[in-house]
N, C-alpha and C positions, 0 to 999 in steps of 0.2 A: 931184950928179946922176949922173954918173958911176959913183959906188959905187953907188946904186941900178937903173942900169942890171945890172951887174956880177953884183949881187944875182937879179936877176931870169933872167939867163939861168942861173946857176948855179943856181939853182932848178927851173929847164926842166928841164937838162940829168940834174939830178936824177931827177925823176920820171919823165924817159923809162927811165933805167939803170933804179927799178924794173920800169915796165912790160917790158922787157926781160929784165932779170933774173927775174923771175913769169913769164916764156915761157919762158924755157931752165927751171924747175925745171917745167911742166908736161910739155915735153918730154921733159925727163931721165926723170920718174915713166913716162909714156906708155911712152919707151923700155925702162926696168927692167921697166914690166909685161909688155912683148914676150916680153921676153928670159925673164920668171919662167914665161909660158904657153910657151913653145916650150920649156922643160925640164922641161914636167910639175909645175912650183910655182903653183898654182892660187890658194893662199892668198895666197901674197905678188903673182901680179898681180893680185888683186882689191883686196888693200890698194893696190897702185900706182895703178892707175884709180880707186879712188875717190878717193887726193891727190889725181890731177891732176882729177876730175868738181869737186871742193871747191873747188881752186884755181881754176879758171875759172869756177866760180859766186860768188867772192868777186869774184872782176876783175870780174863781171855786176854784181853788186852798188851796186859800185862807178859804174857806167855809168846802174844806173837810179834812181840820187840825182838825177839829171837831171833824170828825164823830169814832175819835181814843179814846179808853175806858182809864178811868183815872189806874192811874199803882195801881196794887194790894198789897194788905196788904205786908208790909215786903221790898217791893219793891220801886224803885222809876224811874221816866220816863223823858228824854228827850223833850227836846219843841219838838213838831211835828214839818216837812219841807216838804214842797210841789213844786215839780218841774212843770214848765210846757216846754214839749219837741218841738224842733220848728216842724212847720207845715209840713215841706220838709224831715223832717227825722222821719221814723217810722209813716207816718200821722198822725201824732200830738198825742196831747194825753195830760193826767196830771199822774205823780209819785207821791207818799207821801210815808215817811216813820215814822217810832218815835220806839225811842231804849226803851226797860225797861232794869231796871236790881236790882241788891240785891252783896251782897260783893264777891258772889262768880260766879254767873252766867249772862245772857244775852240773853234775847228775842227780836226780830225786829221784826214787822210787817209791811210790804209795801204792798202797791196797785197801780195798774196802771187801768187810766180806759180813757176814750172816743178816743180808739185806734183801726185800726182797724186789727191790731195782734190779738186781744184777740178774736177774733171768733175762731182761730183754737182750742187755747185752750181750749175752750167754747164745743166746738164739741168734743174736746178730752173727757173732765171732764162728757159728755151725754152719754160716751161708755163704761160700767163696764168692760167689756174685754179687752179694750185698756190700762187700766187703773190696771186691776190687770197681765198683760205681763208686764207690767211698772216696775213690784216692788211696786206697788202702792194698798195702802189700803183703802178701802170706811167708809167712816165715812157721820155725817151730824152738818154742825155748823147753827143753826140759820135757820133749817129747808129743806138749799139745802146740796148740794151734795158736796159732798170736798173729795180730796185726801190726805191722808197722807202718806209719804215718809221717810224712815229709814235709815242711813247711819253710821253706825257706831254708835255714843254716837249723832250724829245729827241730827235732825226730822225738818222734812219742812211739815205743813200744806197747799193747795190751795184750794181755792173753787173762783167760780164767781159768782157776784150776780147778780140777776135779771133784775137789771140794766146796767151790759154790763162790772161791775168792776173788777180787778181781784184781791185779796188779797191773800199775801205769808205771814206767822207767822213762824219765824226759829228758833231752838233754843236745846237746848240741850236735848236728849231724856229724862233723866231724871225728864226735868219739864211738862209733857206732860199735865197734868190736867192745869199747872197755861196759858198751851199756848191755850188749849179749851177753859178757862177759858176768857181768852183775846178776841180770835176766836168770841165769844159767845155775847160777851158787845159791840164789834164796831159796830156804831151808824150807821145801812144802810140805813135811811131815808136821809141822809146827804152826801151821794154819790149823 
């Protein structure tokens, strides 16, 4: 018991030196980028700021593997994964996704968020009109406005949160209560 204790905090202790050590190298970068614009090195502090913009979009990333609701009764879920997209393609941004599922079916929830794609949609998702030419049906998860989307035996839920994220729930028409259901439970304080 003993060595499992042992284990465990050496484990702790672990993961905080990362998160520590990932603060001192955004720091450092931050720093170096000071230091490259106050000599007139333009290029290399933009290189600096974007490691450190990367690197604390990867620690985010990291943080909103969270904010994914544990899989529902019956069912069972995928580790959640979190991309972070580079800075020059699509202005940046972070992806997550995490699969449920059960013997016979298959839910996915992704979200994209600190991108600046997602205004359109944003604007789109504020326009009931736009929205029902779409094919698209108004619903609300979690208070805001969401589109639901029909395709055959396929249903795509969207909505954006308040915070600027965008979350897609796919999954088979059939399971529509277990994907509101999902919709309903992700942790938005953790975006």
């Amino acid at each position: 018991m003993k060595i499992l204790q042992k284990t465990a905090v050496s484990c702790l202790l672990l993961s905080c030196l990362n998160l520590s050590a990932s603060a001192n190298e955004i720091d450092e970068a931050i720093t170096a980028a000071t230091k490259h614009y106050k000599a007139g090195e333009l290029s290399q502090a933009i290189s600096q700021l974007d490691y450190a913009s990367t690197l604390i979009r990867q620690e985010k990333g990291e943080q909103v593997k969270l904010a994914f609701p544990a899989a529902p009764s019956g069912w069972q879920a995928q580790d959640a994964n979190a991309e972070v997209a580079a800075a020059a393609m699509f202005g940046g941004g972070i992806s997550a996704s995490r699969n449920y599922y059960n013997d016979s079916d298959s839910i996915d929830i992704e979200l994209m968020m600190d991108s600046p794609m997602l205004q359109a949609f944003a604007m789109m998702l504020s326009n009931p009109s736009m929205i029902a030419m779409s094919g698209g049906k108004l619903t609300k998860i979690q208070g805001l406005q969401a589109v639901q989307r029909a395709d055959g035996n396929s249903l795509e839920i969207q909505f954006v949160t308040q915070g600027g994220a965008m979350i897609t729930v796919r999954g088979n028409n059939a399971n529509q209560s277990t994907m509101l259901a999902l919709a309903n439970s992700i942790d938005l304080k953790k975006l």
